[in-house]
N, C-alpha and C positions, 0 to 999 in steps of 0.2 A: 504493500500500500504506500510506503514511504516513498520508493522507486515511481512509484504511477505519479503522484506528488509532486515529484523533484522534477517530472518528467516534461507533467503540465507547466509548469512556472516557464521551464527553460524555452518550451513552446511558444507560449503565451509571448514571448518579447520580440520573436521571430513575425516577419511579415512576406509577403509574397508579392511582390508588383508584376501581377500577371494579369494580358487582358486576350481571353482567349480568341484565335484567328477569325470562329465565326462567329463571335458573339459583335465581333469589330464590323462583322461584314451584315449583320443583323443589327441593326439599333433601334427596336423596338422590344414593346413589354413582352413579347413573346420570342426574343434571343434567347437560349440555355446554355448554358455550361454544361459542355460534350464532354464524353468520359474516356475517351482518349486518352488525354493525360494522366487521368486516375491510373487508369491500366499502364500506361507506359513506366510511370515512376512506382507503382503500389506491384515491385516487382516480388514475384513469389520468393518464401522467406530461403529455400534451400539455394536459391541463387547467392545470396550475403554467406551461406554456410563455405559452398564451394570457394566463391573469390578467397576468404576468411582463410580457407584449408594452407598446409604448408607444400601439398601434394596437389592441389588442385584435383583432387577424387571426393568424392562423397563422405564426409568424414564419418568416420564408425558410430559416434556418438548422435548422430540425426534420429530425430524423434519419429516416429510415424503420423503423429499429430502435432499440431502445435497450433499457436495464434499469437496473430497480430496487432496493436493497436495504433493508431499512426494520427495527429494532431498536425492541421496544417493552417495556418492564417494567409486569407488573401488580402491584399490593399489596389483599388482600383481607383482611378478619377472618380464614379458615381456607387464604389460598391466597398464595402468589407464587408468579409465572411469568413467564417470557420466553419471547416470540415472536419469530422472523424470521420476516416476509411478504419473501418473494420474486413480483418482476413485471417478464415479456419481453412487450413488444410486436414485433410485425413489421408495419409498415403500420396496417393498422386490425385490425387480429387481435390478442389478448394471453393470455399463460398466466401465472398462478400459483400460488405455493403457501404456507400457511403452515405453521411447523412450533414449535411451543407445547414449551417444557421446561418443568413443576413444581420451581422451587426447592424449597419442599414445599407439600403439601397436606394440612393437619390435618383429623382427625376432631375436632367438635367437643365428644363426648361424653367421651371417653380423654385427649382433649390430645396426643395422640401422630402422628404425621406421615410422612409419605413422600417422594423425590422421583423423578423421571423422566420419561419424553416421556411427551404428552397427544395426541390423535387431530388427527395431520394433515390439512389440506385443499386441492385441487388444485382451479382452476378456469380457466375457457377465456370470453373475452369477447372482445366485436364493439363496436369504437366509431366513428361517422364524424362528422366534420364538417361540417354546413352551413355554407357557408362565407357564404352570399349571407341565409342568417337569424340569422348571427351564432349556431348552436346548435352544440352536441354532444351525439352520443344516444351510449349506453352500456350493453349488454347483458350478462349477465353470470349464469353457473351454474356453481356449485362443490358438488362433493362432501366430504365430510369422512366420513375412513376411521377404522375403530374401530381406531387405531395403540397407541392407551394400553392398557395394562392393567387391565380392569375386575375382577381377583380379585387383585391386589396386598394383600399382607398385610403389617403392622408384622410385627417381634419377635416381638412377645407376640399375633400371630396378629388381630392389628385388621387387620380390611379397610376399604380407603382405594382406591378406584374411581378409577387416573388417566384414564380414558376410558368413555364411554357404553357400547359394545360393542354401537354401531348405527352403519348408513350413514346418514346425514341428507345431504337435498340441497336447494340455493336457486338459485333463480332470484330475481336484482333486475333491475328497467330504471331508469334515468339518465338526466336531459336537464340540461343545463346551457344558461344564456342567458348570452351577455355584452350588456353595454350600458354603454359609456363605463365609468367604473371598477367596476362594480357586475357579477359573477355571482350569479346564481339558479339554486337549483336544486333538483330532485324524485326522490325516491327510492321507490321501491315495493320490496320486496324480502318473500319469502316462502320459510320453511323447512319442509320436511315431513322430519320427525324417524321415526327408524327404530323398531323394535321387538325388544323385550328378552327373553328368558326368565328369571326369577328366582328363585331358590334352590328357591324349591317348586312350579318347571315351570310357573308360569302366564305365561303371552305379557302384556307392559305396551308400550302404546303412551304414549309422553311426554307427546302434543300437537304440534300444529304452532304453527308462529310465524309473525304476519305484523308490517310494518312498515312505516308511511309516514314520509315525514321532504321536510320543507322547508324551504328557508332560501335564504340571500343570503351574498355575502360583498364584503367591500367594499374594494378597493386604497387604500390610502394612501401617504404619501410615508416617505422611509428603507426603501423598499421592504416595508414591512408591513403586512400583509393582515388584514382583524377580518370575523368572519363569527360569524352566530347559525343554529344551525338546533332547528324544532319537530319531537320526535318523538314519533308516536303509535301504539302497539305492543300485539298480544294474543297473548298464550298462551292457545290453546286448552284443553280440558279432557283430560287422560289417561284411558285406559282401561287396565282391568287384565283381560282375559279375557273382554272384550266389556261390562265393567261402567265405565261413564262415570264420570269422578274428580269432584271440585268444585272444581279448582285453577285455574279458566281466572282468568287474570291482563288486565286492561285499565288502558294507564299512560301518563302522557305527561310529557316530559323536557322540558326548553332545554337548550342546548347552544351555551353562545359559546365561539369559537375565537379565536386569536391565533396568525399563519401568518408565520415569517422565510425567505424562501429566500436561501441567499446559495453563490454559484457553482454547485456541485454538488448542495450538502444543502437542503434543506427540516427545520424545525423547527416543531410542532404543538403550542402549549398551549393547553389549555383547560377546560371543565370542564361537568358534567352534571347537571340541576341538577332533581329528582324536582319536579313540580308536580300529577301527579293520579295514587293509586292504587286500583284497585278491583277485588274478588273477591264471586263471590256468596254465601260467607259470612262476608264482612268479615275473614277472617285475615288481608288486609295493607292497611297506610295508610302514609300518605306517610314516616310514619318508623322503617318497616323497609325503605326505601330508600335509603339515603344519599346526598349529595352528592359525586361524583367527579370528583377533579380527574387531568389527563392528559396525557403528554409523549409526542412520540415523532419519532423523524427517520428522514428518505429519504436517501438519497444516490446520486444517478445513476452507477452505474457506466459506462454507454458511452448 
């Protein structure tokens, strides 16, 4: 309990200035926070075991179950939030779930703001080890539930949308390579985003989102971990009643990391770093993207 404690404090001061690709490429009350990222960084726990090993093999001591609990603060122009990602393994099975609070979420036009949960997400994945290629693969589909309130009104009657008020679902696959200090790894992952009806009954589909991401990470001594990954991501174009939007967004990141695990916890900084944006009618470049820097810690409950 004292550990969970010490855990939360050290969390708690940490912030995340991240503004996710499609939420930038959507600015309305009905943008979400895709779970991409959740999956990409909410990496399964035998991966940290593996890097960790001195052998880079499965170390003898791997539990057949275990769990995760993992605290992360965002800080946007119009939003702060905290997430718990929660993650159970059993073998090579894993469930879980995150569950996103809005410290608040301003309307940018009023100044005015809200706070409350945001649209929960539940996911179920398959990981196995090669043991004899030195790989592990990583399967992985999550749902996110329209938990938020998308008709939340200020005071003075401002609506401030904490949730989409759709099902969006993802499927990503995972391979990780070890080789002597060095993991590589690929990430495919793809969202198909739900469908809305909007104040004057017309049906809007968002877009989907897809997402590749590459990178390496590399062990060093003091037990600290430096890894870079490339990602390269598109928002589809919305439709509003069968009529196609212009909003499809095409973007790509760097992303280096700086990884401490020490006993139980894991610590993740690092930062996002906008290198290409492009839309077909040019309403975004590289500098309505910002540079995002980002904290967040794990700590193995069992």
């Amino acid at each position: 309990m004292n550990k969970m404690f010490l855990m939360l404090i050290l969390v708690s001061i940490g912030f995340i200035y991240a503004q996710e690709p499609w939420e930038d490429a959507s600015n309305d009350n009905h943008s979400t926070d895709v779970t991409a990222d959740e999956i990409i960084n909410n990496e399964p726990i035998v991966i940290s075991e593996i890097i960790g090993s001195t052998t880079n093999d499965t170390p003898d001591n791997t539990p057949e179950m275990d769990m995760t609990i993992s605290v992360e603060t965002y800080y946007t122009e119009y939003a702060r939030k905290i997430t718990i990602p929660l993650w159970y393994r059993f073998r090579d099975f894993g469930v879980s779930a995150s569950i996103p609070f809005f410290i608040a979420k301003e309307e940018p036009m009023s100044g005015e703001s809200l706070s409350g949960i945001g649209d929960i997400s539940l996911g179920f994945s398959y990981g196995k080890y090669l043991e004899e290629q030195n790989t592990y693969l990583d399967f992985n589909f999550t749902a996110k539930m329209p938990t938020g309130d998308p008709e939340a009104e200020t005071d003075d009657g401002i609506n401030i949308a904490l949730g989409s008020d759709t099902w969006d679902f993802t499927g990503a696959a995972s391979a990780y390579y070890f080789m002597d200090d060095f993991t590589f790894k690929g990430n495919l992952v793809y969202t198909m985003n739900g469908k809305y009806t909007d104040a004057l009954d017309a049906e809007n589909d968002r877009g989907d989102n897809f997402l590749f991401v590459a990178g390496a990470d590399y062990r060093w001594q003091y037990r600290l971990i430096f890894g870079v990954n490339a990602n390269y991501g598109i928002h589809f174009n919305s439709e509003s009643d069968g009529t196609e939007g212009t909003d499809k967004l095409v973007f790509m990141d760097i992303k280096p990391v700086v990884k401490y695990p020490i006993s139980l916890f894991e610590f993740v900084l690092g930062a996002k770093i906008p290198i290409y944006t492009d839309t077909p009618d040019n309403s975004f470049n590289e500098g309505d993207r910002n540079m995002a820097f980002f904290f967040r810690a794990n700590y193995q409950l069992f």
